[in-house]
C-alpha positions, 0 to 999 in steps of 0.5 A: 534511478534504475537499478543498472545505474547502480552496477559497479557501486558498492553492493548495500544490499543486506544479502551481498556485500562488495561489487554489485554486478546485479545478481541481487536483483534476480535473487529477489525474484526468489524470496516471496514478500510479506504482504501488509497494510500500513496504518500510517494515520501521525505517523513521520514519513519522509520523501526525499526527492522534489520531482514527479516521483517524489510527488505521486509518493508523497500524495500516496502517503497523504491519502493514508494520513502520513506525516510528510516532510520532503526534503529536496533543494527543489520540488514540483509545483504542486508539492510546494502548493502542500508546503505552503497550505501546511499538507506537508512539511519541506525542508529546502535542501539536500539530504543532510544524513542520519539525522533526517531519519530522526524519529521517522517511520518510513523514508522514500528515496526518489532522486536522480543522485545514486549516492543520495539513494544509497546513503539513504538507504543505508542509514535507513536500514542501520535504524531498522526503518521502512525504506524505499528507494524508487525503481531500484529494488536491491535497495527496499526493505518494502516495496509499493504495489500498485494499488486498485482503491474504490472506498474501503476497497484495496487491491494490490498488484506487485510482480516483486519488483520485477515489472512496475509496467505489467503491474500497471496494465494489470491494475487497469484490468482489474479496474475495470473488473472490480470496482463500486459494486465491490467497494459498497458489498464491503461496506455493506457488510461491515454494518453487520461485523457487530453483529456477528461477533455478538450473536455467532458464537465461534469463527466458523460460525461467522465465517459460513456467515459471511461466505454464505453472503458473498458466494450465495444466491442470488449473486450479491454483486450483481444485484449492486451492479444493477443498482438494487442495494435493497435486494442486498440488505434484504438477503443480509436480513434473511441470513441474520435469521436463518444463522440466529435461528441456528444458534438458538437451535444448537 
């Protein structure tokens, strides 16, 4: 539901109170968002809304090992196939009030029913939860960027709420800019986290470690984009030495 259709309402945001004339939404442009990655791996997520919103939502959360329940009369195809092999939990109803929310970490409001979306809100917000109405950003405490995701690689693309469109074009160039040669370096170089804790004494030490890899020569990207991980491995080798050697020196 876009924000406009929450004109004339009752005003939830925590900033404002009475009429909303949407003030807000360009208020938010203003204040920067704090930028996290959520472990949600047991934790209780609810989506409230069956269509196709509350499906990409729903499966968003599965791939980071969410708990879902839903909670909709009605829902797509595909998220009754994850109720019925037990992917998620479906609770066939409307949203019945606060307890809904009962020991859940985060709710997404993805219906066509303004006075749905802002109950849920609201009762989010009185239980200091996450939540996220969808496309109305006057009423999120978070919201869900874009997301650019090869292996352990993840880029994210917010315009605060501002464009989910631009967002989007963004994430398709950057796609095609940053990729597997990315993804695989990252992994590559998490084989020797160990070993940098173990033997580089200090911060600074692993830091001009890791930052002589990935900004040195020859350019470890570009060897992936070829194809040769063992010229990669080899480079990582040699500045195992060379930092050891330092150590052992100092």
């Amino acid at each position: 539901m876009p924000a406009q259709a929450y004109a004339g309402k009752e005003c939830v945001c925590q900033l404002r109170r009475g009429i909303c004339d949407q003030s807000c939404v360009q208020g938010m442009l203003d204040t920067p968002f704090y930028i996290a990655c959520l472990r949600l791996v047991g934790r209780r997520c609810v989506v409230v809304g069956g269509g196709s919103v509350g499906l990409e939502k729903a499966e968003g959360l599965l791939a980071c090992g969410g708990e879902v329940t839903l909670i909709a009369p009605e829902a797509e195809p595909e998220l009754q196939e994850y109720a019925r092999e037990g992917s998620i939990r479906w609770a066939q109803r409307g949203y019945a009030g606060p307890e809904d929310l009962e020991g859940v970490f985060m709710v997404i409001a993805a219906t066509d029913d303004t006075d749905v979306n802002i109950a849920v809100y609201g009762d989010a917000e009185r239980r200091a939860m996450l939540v996220n109405v969808v496309d109305v950003p006057p009423l999120c405490n978070f919201i869900l960027p874009a997301i650019v995701r090869t292996g352990p690689l993840a880029i994210a693309i917010s315009t605060a709420g501002a464009s989910p469109a631009l967002a989007k074009r963004m994430k398709r160039e950057i796609e095609g800019q940053f990729g597997e040669p990315y993804a695989r370096l990252a992994v590559l170089l998490n084989e020797v986290r160990g070993w940098a804790k173990g033997t580089l004494p200090t911060y600074q030490d692993r830091k001009e470690f890791f930052e002589g890899i990935v900004g040195g020569e020859p350019d470890p990207v570009a060897l992936l984009r070829e194809g040769d991980e063992q010229a990669v491995r080899e480079l990582i080798a040699r500045a195992q030495t060379a930092h050891a050697l330092q150590v052992s020196r100092a």
